[in-house]
N, C-alpha and C positions, 0 to 999 in steps of 0.2 A: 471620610467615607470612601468606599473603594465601589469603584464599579466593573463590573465586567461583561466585557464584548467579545462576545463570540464569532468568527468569521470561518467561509467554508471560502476554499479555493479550488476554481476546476483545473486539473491538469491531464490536458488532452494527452489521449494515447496510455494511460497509465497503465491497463491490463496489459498490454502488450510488450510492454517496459520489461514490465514484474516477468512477462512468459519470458521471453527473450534472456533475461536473466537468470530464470529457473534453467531454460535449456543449456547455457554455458555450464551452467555446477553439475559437480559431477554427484552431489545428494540427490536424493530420489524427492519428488515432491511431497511424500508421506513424513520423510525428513524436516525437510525446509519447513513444512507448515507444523510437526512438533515444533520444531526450533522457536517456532514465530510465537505459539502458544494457541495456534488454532487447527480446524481439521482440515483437511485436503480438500474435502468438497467444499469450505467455504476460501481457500486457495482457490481453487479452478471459479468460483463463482467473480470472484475480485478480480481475477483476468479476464474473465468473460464481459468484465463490468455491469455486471448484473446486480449487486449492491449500487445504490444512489448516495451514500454516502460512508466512507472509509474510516476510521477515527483516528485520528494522527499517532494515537500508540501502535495502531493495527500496522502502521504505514512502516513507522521504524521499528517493529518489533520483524517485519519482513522483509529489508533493509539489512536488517542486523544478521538474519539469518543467511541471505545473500552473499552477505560481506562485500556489496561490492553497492559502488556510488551510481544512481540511475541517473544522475542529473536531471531534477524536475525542476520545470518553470512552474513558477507559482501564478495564476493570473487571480489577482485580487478581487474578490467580491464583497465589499463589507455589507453587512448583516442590516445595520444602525443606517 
């Protein structure tokens, strides 16, 4: 039998990461958040950290559109 455990980790300062990185690229953020597979207003909302929680494909799919490594700490919360 498989069980599974689901875990959230907070990583402080993320919106600001994510801004920080948009400002480097020379893509427009109407870009980056195609790229990512989402809209721009929910980009600006994710920096603003106004979502409580991000879902880790969200995380690397704007990651990947970045192209570039944020270096996040993970501080561990488990769930269980």
């Amino acid at each position: 039998m498989k069980v599974r455990v689901t875990k959230d980790y907070e990583i402080l300062g993320l919106g600001e990461k994510i801004k920080k990185a948009r400002k480097k690229s020379p893509m427009t953020i109407t870009d980056l958040a195609s790229q990512a597979g989402i809209s721009a207003a929910h980009w600006y909302r994710i920096e603003a950290e106004e979502n409580k929680i991000l879902p880790k494909e969200t995380l690397d799919a704007i990651i990947a559109a970045l192209g570039e490594d944020l270096e996040l700490e993970l501080d561990e919360k488990s769930l269980c």
